[in-house]
C-alpha beads as a LAMMPS data file, in Angstrom:
LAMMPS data file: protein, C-alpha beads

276 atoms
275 bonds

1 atom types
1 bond types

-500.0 500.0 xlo xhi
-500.0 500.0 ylo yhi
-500.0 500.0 zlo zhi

Masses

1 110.0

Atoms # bond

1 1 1 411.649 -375.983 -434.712
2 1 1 414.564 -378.343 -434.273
3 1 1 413.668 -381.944 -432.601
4 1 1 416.582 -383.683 -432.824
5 1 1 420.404 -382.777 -432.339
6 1 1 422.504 -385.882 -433.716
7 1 1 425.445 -384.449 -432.796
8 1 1 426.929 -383.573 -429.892
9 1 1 429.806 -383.783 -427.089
10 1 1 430.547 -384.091 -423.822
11 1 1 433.137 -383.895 -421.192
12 1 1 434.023 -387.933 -422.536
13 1 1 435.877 -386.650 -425.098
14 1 1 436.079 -382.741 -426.109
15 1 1 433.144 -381.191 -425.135
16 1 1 433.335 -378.669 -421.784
17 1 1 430.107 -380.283 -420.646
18 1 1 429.587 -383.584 -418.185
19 1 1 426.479 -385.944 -419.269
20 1 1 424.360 -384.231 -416.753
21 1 1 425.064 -380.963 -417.597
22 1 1 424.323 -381.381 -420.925
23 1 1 421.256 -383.684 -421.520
24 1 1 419.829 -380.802 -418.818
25 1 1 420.739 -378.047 -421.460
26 1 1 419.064 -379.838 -424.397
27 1 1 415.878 -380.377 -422.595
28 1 1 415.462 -377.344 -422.001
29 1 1 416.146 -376.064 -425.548
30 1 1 413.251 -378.227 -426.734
31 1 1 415.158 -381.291 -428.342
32 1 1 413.897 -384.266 -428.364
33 1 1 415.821 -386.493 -430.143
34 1 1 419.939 -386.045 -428.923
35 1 1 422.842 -387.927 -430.515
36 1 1 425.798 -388.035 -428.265
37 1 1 428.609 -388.538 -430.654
38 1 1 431.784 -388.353 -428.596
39 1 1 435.120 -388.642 -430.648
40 1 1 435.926 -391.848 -430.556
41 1 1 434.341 -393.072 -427.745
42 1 1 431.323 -394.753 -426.949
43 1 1 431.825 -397.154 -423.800
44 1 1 429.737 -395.018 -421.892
45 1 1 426.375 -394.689 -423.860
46 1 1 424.367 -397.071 -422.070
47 1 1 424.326 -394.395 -419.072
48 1 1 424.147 -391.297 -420.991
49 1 1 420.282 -393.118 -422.475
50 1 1 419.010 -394.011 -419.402
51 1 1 419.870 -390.636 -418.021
52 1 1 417.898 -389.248 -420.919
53 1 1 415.149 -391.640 -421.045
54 1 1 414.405 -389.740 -417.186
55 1 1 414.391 -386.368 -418.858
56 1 1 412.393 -387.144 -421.621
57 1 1 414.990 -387.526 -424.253
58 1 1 415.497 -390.340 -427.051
59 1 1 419.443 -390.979 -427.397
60 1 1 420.467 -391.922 -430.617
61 1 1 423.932 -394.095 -429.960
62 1 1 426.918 -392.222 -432.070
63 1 1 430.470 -391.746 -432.272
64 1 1 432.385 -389.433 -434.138
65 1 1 435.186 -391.182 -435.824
66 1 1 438.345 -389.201 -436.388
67 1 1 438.972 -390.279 -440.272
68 1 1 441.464 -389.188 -443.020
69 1 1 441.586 -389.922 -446.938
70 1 1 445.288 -390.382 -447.063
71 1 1 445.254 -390.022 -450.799
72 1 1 444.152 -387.015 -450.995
73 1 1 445.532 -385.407 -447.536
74 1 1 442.564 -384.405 -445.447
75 1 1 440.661 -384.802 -442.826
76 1 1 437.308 -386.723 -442.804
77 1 1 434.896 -387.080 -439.670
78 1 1 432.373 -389.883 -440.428
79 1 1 429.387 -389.927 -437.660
80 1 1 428.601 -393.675 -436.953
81 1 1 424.594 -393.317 -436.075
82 1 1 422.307 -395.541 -434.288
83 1 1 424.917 -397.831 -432.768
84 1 1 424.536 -401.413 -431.620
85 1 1 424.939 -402.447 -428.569
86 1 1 428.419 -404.390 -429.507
87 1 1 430.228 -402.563 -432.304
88 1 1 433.485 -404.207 -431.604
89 1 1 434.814 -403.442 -435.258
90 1 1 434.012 -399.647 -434.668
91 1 1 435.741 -400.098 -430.889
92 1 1 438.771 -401.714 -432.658
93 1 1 439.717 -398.548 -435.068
94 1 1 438.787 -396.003 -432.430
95 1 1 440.603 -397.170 -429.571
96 1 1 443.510 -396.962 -432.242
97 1 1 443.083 -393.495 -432.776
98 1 1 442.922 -392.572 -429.081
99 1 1 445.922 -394.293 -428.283
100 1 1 447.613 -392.284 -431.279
101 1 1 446.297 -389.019 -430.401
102 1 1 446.730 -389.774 -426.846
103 1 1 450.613 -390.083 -427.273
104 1 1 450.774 -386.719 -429.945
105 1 1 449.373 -384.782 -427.197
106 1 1 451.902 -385.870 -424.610
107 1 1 454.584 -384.431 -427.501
108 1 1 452.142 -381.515 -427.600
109 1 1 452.434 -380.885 -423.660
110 1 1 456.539 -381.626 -424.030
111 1 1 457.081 -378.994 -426.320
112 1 1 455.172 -376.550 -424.508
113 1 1 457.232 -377.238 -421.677
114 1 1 460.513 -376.371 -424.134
115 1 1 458.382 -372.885 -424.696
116 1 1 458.553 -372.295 -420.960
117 1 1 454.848 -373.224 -419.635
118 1 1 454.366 -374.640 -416.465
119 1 1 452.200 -377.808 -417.758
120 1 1 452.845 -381.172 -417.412
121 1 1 450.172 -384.289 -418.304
122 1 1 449.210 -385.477 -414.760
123 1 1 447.502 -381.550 -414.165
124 1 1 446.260 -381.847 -417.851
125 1 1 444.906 -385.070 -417.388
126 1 1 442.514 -383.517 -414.784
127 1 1 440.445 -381.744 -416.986
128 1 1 439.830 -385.235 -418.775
129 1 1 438.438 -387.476 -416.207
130 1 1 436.673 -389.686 -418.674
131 1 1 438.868 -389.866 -421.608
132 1 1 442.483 -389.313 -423.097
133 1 1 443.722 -385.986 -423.023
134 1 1 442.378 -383.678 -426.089
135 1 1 443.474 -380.363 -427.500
136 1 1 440.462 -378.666 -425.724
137 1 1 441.658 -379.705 -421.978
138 1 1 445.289 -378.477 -422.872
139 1 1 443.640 -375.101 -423.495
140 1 1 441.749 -375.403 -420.754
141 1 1 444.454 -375.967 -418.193
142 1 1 446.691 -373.316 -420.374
143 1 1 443.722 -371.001 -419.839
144 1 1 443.238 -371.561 -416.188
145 1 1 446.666 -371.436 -415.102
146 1 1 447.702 -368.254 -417.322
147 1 1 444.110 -366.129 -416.794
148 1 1 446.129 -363.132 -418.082
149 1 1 446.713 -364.755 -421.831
150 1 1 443.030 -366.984 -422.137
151 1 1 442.578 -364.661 -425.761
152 1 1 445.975 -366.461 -427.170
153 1 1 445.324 -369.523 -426.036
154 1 1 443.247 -370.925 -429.310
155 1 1 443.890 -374.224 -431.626
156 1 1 445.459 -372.551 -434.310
157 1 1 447.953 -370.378 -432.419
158 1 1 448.867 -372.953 -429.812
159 1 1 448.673 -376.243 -432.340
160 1 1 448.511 -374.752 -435.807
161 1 1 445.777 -374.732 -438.445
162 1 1 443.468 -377.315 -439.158
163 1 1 444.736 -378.473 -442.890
164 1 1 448.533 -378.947 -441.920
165 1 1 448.959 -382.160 -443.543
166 1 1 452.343 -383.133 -441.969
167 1 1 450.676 -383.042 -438.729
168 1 1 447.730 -384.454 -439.598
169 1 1 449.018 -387.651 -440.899
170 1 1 451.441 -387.929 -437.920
171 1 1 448.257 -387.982 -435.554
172 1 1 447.481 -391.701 -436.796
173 1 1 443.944 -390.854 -437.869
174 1 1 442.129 -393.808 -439.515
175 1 1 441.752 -394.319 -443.108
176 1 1 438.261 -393.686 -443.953
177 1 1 437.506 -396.180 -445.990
178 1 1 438.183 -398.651 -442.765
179 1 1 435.992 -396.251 -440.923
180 1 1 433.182 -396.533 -442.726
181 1 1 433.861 -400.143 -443.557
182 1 1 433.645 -400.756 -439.264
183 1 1 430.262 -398.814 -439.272
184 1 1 428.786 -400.784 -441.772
185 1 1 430.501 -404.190 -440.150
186 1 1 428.566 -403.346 -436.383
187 1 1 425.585 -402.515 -438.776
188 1 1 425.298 -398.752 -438.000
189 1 1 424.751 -395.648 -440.260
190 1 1 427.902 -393.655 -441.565
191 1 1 427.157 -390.307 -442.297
192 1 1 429.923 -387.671 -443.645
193 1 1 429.744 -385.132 -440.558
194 1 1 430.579 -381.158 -441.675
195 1 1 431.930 -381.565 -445.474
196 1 1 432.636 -378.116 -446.057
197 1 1 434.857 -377.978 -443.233
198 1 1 437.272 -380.138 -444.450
199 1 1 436.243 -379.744 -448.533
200 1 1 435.422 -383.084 -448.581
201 1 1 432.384 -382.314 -451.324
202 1 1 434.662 -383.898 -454.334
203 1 1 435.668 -387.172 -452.435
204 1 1 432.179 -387.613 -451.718
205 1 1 431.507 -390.157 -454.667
206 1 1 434.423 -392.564 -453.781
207 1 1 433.254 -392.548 -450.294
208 1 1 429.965 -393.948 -451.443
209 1 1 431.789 -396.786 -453.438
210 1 1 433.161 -397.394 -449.879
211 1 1 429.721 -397.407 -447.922
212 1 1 429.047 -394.242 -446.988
213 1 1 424.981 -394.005 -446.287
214 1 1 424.404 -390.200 -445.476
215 1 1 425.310 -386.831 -445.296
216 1 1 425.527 -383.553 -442.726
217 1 1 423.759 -380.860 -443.496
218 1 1 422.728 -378.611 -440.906
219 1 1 425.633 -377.647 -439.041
220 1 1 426.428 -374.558 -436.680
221 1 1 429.769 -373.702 -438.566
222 1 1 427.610 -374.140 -441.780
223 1 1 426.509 -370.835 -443.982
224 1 1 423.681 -370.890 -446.131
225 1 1 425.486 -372.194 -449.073
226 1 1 426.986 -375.106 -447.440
227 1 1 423.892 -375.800 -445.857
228 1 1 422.550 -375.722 -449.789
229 1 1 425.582 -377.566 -451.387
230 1 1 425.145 -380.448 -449.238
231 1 1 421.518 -381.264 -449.700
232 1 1 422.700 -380.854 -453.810
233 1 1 424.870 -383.933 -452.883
234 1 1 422.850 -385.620 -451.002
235 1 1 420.050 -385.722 -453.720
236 1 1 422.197 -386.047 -456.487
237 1 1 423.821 -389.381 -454.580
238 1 1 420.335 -390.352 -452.525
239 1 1 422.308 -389.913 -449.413
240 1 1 420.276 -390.049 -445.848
241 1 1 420.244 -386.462 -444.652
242 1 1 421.205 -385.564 -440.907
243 1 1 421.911 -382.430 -439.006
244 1 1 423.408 -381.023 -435.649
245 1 1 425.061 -378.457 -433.565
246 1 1 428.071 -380.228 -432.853
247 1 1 428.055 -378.732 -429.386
248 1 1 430.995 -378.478 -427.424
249 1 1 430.804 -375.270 -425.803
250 1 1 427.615 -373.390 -424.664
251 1 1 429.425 -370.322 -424.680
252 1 1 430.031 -371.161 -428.539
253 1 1 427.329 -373.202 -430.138
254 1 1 423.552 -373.300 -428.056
255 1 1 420.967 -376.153 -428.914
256 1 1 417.698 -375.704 -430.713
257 1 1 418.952 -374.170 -433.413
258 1 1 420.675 -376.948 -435.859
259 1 1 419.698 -380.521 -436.488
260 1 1 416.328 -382.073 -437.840
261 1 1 413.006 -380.953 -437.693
262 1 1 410.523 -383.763 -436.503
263 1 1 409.517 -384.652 -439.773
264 1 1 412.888 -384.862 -441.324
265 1 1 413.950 -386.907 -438.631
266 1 1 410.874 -389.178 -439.123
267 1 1 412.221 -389.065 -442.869
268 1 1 415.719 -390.287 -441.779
269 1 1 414.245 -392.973 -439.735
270 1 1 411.821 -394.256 -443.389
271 1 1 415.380 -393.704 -445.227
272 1 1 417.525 -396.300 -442.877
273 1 1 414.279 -398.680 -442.836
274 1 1 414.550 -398.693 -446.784
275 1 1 418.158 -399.541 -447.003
276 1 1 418.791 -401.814 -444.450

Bonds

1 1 1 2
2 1 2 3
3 1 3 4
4 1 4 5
5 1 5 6
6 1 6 7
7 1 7 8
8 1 8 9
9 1 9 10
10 1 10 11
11 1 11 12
12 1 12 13
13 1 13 14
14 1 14 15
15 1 15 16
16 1 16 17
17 1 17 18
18 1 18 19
19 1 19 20
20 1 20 21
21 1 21 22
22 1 22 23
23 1 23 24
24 1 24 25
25 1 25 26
26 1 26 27
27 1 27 28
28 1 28 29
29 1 29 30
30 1 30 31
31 1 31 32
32 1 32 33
33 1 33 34
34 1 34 35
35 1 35 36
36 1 36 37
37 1 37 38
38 1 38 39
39 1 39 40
40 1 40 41
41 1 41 42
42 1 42 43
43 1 43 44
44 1 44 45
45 1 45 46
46 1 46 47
47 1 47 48
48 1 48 49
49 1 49 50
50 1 50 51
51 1 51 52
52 1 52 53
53 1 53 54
54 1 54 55
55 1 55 56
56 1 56 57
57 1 57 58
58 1 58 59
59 1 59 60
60 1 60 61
61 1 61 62
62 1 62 63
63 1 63 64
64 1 64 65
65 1 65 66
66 1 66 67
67 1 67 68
68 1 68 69
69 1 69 70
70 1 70 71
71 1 71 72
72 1 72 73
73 1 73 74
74 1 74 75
75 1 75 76
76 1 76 77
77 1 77 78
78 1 78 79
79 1 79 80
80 1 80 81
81 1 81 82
82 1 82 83
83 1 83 84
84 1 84 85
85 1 85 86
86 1 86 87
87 1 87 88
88 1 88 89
89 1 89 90
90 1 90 91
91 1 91 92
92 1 92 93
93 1 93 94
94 1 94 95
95 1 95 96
96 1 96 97
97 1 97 98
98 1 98 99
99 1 99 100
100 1 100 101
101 1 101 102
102 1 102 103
103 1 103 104
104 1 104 105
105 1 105 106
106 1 106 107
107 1 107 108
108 1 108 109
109 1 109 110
110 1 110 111
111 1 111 112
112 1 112 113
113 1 113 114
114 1 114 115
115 1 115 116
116 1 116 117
117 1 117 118
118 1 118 119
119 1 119 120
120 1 120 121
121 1 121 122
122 1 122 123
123 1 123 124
124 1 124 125
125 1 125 126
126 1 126 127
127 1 127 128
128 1 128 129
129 1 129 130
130 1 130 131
131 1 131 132
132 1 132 133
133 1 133 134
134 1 134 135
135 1 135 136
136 1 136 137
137 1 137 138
138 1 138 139
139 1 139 140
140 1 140 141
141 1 141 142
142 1 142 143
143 1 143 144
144 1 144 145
145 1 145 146
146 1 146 147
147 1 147 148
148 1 148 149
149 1 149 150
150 1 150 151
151 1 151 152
152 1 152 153
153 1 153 154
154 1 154 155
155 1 155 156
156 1 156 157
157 1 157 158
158 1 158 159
159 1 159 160
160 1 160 161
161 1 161 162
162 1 162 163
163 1 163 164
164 1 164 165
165 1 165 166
166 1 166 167
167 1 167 168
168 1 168 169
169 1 169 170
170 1 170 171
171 1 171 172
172 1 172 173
173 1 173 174
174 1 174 175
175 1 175 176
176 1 176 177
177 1 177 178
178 1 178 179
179 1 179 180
180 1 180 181
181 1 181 182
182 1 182 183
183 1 183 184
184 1 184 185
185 1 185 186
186 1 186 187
187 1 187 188
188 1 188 189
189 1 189 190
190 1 190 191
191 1 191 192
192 1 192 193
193 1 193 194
194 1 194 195
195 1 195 196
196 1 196 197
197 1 197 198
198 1 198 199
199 1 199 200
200 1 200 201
201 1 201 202
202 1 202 203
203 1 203 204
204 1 204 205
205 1 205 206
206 1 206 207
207 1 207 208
208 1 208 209
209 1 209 210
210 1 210 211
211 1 211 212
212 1 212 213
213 1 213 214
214 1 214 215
215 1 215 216
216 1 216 217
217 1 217 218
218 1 218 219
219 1 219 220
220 1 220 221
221 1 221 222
222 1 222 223
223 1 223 224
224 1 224 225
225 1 225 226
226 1 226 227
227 1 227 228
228 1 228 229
229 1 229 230
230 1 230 231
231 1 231 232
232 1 232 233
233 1 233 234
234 1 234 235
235 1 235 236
236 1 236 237
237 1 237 238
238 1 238 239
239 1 239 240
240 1 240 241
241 1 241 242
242 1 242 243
243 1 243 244
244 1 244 245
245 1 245 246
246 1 246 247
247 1 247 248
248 1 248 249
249 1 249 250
250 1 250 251
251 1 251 252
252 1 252 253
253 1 253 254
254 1 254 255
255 1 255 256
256 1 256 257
257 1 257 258
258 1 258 259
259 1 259 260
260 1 260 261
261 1 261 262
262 1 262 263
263 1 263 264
264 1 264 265
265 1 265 266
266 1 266 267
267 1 267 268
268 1 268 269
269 1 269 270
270 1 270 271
271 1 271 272
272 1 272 273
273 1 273 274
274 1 274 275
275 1 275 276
């Protein structure tokens, strides 16, 4: 049975979920233990754990931070875990990266004007009270305001694939090794979110040298084999061992069925307490 979910999102940054909405959902799928781990944002944490301290639900303070090893051209997500209260390093190099996504996905919404679409960033903006504007609330509006084409309206066919390096590096993303550098500075717990989706498995070793404390393993994109090549790395480097759904989307990903049982999560909590 899964008891905690450290990782998750909400309407703050990409997830299709507000706070309520979603701590609701989680109770009622049994977790216990929820990491909210918005992308790049964390300002609002202290009112997403008293929320779930009423339901019944230990927040763990996260962020996702939006990395990339520019040696080697790819993406890396790095989950900052168990957050201070003032993690001003961490604030620093996110609040970077929003501002430089933030002004790609203006160029985004400019070019899709060019293509013809009747979009433009203050209607956009909507659909991202909280936050910047992300690639999931152009798709929404694109989906909303075109009903007729919502099947064509995906990442890949509206913004490309994942790996294309020449946009990658133009979104600004932060080096990694200043990522988890800031983690370690405000004293939390950097854990490599997801390595197989971004093949990260080989970089792994120099990402220790730079701090990196843990490892994903239990994912909802994962297969069995990930799921097993992970915890290989993670004993073969004596990395801390986390898990989650990464929920955005309950018509996509549902909680209660990735993260930690209760005793590995006690057994993450003995890890940190060892190597802090």
């Amino acid at each position: 049975m899964i008891y905690a979910d450290l990782h998750s999102h909400s309407r703050y940054s990409d997830g299709l979920l507000d706070i309520d909405e979603l701590l609701e959902l989680a109770k009622d799928s049994g977790i216990r233990v929820l990491a909210l781990t918005d992308h790049d944002k964390f300002d609002h944490l202290d009112l997403v754990k008293t929320k779930a301290n009423k339901l019944g639900i230990d927040l763990v303070k996260g962020v996702e931070m939006s990395c990339y090893d520019y040696e080697v051209d790819k993406k890396v997500h790095i989950l900052a875990l168990f957050l201070k209260d003032e993690s001003p390093h961490i604030k620093e190099v996110c609040d970077r990266t929003l501002a430089s996504r933030e002004e790609n996905h203006k160029e985004s919404i400019k070019k899709l004007q060019a293509e013809g679409y009747d979009i433009d960033y203050p209607r956009v903006k909507k659909y991202s009270p909280y936050s910047i504007v992300f690639k999931s609330n152009i798709l929404e509006y694109l989906r909303d305001r075109y009903p007729e084409k919502r099947d064509f309206f995906t990442y890949k066919n509206i913004f490309g694939g994942q790996k294309d390096k020449t946009k990658n590096r133009k979104m600004g993303y932060i080096d990694v090794k200043k990522g988890i550098e800031a983690a370690l500075e405000d004293g939390s717990i950097p854990f490599i979110a997801h390595p197989f989706l971004y093949d990260n498995y080989s970089e792994i070793k120099k990402y220790l040298g730079y701090g990196l404390r843990g490892i994903e393993v239990n994912h909802s994109r994962g297969r069995e084999e990930d799921f097993l090549t992970s915890k290989k790395y993670a004993r073969e480097y004596n990395l801390l061992i986390s898990g989650g759904s990464d929920f955005h989307d309950p018509k996509k990903t549902s909680f209660g069925q990735y993260g930690l049982s209760q005793e590995e999560f006690e057994n993450l909590l003995e890890g940190i307490k060892k190597i802090k």
